[in-house]
C-alpha positions in Angstrom: 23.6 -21.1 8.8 23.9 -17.4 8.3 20.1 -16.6 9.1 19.6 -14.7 12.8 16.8 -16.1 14.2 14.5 -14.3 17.2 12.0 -16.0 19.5 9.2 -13.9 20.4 10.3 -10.8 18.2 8.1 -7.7 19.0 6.3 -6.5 15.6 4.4 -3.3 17.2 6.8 -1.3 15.2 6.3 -3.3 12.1 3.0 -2.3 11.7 2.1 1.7 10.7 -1.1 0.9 13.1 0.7 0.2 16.1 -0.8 -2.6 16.6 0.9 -5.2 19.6 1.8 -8.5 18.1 4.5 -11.2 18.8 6.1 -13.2 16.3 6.7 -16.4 17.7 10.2 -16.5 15.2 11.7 -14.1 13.4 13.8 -13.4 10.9 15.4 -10.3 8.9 17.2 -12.0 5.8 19.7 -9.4 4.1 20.5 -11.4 1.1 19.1 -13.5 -1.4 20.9 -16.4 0.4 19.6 -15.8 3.9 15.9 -15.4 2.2 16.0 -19.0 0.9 17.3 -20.1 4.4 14.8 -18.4 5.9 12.3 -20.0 3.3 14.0 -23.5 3.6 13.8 -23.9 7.3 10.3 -23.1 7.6 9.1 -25.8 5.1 11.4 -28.2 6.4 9.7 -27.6 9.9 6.4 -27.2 8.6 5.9 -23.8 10.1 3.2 -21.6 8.8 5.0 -18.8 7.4 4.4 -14.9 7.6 5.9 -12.5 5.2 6.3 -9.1 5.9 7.3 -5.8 3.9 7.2 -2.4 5.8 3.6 -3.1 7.5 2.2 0.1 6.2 -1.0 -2.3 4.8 -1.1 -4.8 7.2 -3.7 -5.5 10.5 -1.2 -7.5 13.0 -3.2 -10.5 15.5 -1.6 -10.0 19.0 0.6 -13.1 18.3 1.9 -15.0 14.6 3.3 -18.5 15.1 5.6 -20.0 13.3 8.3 -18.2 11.4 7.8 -14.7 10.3 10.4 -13.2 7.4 10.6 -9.5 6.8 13.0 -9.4 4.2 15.8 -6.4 4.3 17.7 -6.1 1.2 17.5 -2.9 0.5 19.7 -1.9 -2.7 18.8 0.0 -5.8 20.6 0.9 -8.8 19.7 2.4 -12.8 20.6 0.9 -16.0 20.3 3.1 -18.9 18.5 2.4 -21.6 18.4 5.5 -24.0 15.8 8.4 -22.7 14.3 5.3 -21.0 15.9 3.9 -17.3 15.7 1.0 -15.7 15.2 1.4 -11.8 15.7 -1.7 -10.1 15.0 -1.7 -6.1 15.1 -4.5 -3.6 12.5 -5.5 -1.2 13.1 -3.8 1.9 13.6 -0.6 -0.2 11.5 2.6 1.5 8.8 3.1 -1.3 8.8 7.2 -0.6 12.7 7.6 -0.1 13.1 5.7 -3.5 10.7 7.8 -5.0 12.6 11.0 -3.8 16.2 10.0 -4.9 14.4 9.7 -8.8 12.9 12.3 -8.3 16.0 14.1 -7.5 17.8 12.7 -10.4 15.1 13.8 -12.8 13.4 11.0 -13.7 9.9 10.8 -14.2 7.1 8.2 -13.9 6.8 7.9 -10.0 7.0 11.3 -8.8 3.1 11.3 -7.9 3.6 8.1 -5.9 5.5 10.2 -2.8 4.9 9.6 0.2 3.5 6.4 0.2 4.3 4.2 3.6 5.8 0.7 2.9 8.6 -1.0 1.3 9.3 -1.7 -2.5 8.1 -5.2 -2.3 4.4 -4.5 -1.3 3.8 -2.1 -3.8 2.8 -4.5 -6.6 0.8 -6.4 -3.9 -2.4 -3.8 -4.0 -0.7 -2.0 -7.1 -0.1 1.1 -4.9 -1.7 4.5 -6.6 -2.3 8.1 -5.5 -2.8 10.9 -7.5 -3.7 9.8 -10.9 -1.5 7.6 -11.6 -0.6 3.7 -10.5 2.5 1.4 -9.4 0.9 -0.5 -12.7 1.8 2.1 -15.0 5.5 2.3 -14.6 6.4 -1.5 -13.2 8.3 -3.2 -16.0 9.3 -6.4 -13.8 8.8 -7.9 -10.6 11.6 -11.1 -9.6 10.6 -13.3 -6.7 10.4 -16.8 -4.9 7.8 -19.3 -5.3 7.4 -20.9 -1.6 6.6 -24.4 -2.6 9.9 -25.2 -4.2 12.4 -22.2 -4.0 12.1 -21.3 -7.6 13.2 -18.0 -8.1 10.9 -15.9 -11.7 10.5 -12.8 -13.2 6.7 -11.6 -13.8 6.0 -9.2 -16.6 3.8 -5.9 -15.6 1.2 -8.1 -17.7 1.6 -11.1 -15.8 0.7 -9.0 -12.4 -2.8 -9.0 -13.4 -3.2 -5.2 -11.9 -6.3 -3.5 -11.4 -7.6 -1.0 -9.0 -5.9 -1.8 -5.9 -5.2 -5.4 -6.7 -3.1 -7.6 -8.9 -2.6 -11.5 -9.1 -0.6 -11.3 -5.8 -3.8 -10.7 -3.6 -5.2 -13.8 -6.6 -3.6 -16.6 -7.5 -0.1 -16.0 -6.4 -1.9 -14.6 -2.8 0.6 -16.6 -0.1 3.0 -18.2 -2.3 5.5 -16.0 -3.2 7.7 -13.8 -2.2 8.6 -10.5 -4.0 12.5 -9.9 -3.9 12.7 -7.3 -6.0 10.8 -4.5 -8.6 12.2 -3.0 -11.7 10.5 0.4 -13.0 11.1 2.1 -16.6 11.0 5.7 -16.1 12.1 8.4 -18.4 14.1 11.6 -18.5 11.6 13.1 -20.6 8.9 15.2 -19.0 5.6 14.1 -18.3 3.9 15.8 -15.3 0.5 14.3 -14.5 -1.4 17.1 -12.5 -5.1 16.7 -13.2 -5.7 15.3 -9.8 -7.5 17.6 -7.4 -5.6 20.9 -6.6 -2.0 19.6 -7.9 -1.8 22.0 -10.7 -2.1 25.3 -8.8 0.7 24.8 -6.7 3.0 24.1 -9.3 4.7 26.0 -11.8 4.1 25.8 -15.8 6.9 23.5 -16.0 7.4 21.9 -12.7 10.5 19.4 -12.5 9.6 16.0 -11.2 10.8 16.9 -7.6 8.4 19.8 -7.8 5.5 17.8 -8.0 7.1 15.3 -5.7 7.4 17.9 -3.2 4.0 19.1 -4.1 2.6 15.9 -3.6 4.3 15.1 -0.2 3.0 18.5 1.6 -0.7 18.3 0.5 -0.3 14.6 2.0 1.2 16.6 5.3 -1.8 18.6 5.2 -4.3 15.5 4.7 -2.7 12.7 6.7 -1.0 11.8 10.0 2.7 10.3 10.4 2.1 7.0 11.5 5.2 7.3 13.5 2.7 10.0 15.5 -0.6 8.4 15.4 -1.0 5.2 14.2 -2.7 4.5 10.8 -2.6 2.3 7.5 -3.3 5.5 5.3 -6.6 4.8 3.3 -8.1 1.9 5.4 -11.1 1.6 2.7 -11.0 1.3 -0.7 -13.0 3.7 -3.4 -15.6 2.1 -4.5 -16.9 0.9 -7.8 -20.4 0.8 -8.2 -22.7 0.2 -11.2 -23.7 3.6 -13.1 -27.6 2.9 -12.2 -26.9 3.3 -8.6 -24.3 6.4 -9.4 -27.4 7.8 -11.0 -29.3 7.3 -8.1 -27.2 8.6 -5.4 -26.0 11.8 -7.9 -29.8 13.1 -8.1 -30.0 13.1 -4.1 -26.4 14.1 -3.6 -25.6 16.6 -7.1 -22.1 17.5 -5.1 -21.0 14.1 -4.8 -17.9 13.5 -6.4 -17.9 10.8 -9.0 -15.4 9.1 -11.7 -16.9 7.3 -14.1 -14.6 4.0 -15.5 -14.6 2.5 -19.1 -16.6 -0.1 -17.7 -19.8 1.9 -17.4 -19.4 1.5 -13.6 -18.8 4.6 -11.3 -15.7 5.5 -8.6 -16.9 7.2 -5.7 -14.7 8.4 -2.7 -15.2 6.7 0.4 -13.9 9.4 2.5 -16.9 11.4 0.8 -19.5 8.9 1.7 -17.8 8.7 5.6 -17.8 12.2 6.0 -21.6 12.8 4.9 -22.5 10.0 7.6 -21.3 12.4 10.3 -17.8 10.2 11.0 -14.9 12.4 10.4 -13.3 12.8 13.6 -15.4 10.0 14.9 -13.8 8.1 17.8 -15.2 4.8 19.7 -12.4 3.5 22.1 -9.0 3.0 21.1 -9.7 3.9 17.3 -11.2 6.7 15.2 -11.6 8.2 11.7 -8.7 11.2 11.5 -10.6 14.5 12.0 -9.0 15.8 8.8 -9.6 12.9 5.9 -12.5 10.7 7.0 -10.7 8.0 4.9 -7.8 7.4 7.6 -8.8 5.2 10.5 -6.3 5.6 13.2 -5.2 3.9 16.5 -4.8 5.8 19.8 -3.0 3.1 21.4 -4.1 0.5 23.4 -6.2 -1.1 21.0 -6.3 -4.8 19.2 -7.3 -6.4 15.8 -10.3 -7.7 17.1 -11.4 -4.0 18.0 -9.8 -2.3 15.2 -12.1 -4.8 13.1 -15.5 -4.1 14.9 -14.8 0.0 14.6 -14.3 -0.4 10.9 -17.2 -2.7 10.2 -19.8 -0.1 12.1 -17.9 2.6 9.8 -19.2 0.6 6.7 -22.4 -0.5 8.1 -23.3 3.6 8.7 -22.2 4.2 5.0 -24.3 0.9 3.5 -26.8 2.0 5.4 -27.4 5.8 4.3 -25.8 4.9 0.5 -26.4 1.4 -0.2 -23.0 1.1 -1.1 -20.2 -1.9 0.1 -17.0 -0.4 1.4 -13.9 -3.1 1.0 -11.1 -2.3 3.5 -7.2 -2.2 2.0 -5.4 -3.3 4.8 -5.1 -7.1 4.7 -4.7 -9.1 7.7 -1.6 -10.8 8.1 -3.1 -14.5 9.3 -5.5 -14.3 6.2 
């Protein structure tokens, strides 16, 4: 057997939050061959079995038995296909330095993506978004293992079931695959999207797509911490969606309150607006705290565990039910779900 295997593998720098946790086996597969392996062994020793990408999502426990696989493939290469290309990027792929390479090579359709944490893999797993636009709207393909039997299938950008920060990988596919690879159409044609919040100003009539990359990636800097500084999962709650009666409502007490109303008839409201107005920007309790610049980031100080990180976000949400009446859903999953 090819596949390296590691007993008690330290994850704390597997996770963007920092959080301590031991894998109790561990393995880094760098091939399509050593993933089955990997795959293969754990079903044959009926091990419960952990998959992870780059962590940027994920809340750690202080300890995973069984076998945990973090796949590291990490190729990408284009096929042409008129004004159209094909991107296709394995797993362990960076998400941001892929979307900088495209972006260098002028092709559009992910240039408002930058600067996302995380690998290639997990992107289709909450359907990844940021600024206007979605990992749903330029996925053409996703390839990957079914865990039951090895079976290796292509899904369809249809078949992923995508919505607002979900897709059929948190559904019915949640825990048995694994994603192996993405494929993305871009074009070479122009298309900037800059309707989102101040984009447009800082950019030229006719930016280039590593304009508005570069754009993108410094009003991030400006926003957000480097989880390699101060540990964080980016936006730890989702926006919610709430039904336009109770947008109503909370509009004619709050008129400044942002609001984005969806075909549905229901409303999008920013968490981190709703945070900040309960007074928890900056907010810290122990080991954990909401950033003092975007109330939307919860970060970790060090020190801290899941169990903790879990009560400091559920008091978060309580405070915003409580003043708003309205349900915040956290993004990051945990990984013994």
């Amino acid at each position: 057997m090819s596949l390296v295997l590691q007993s008690d593998h330290d994850l704390s720098r597997a996770n963007t939050l920092g959080l301590p946790c031991l894998a109790e086996c561990y393995a880094a597969p760098t091939s399509l061959l050593e993933l089955h392996e990997a795959l293969d062994l754990a079903q044959r020793q009926d091990w419960p079995l952990t998959v992870l990408g780059g962590g940027s999502n994920l809340i750690l426990p202080e300890r995973l038995g069984g076998l945990v696989v973090q796949p590291a493939m990490r190729h990408w290469w284009l096929e042409e296909q008129g004004e159209s290309v094909l991107v296709h990027a394995e797993a362990a792929m960076g998400w941001h330095e892929l979307v900088m390479a495209l972006a260098h090579l002028g092709l559009w359709g992910t240039e408002n993506l930058a600067l996302i944490p995380g690998h290639c893999g997990a992107a289709p797993i909450q359907n990844i978004g940021a600024y206007g636009v979605e990992l749903g709207d330029v996925l053409e393909a996703v390839h990957l293992i079914h865990l039951d039997d090895g079976r290796e299938a292509v899904l369809s950008s249809a078949d992923c079931a995508f919505g607002y920060r979900d897709s059929v990988f948190k559904g019915a596919l949640d825990g048995r695959v694994v994603i192996t690879r993405l494929v993305l159409r871009l074009s070479r044609t122009p298309h900037p999207r800059l309707g989102y919040g101040d984009l447009a100003c800082r950019l030229e009539a006719e930016p280039s797509a590593l304009a508005v990359a570069q754009a993108i990636c410094a009003i991030r800097h400006e926003k957000l911490p480097d989880p390699a500084l101060l540990g964080n999962a980016g936006s730890f709650f989702k926006n919610p969606l709430v039904s336009g009666e109770l947008a109503r409502r909370l509009m004619a007490e709050h008129s400044a309150m942002p609001h984005f109303p969806q075909p549905d008839g229901r409303v999008k409201l920013p968490a981190g607006w709703l945070i900040d107005r309960c007074g928890l920007k900056g907010w810290r309790k122990g080991h954990f705290g909401m950033h003092d610049r975007q109330a939307l980031v919860l970060v970790h100080f060090g020190g801290g565990s899941a169990d903790e990180l879990l009560a400091f976000a559920g008091e978060v949400a309580a405070r915003v039910r409580e003043r708003f009446g309205v349900i915040l859903e956290r993004e990051p999953r945990m990984a013994d779900d």
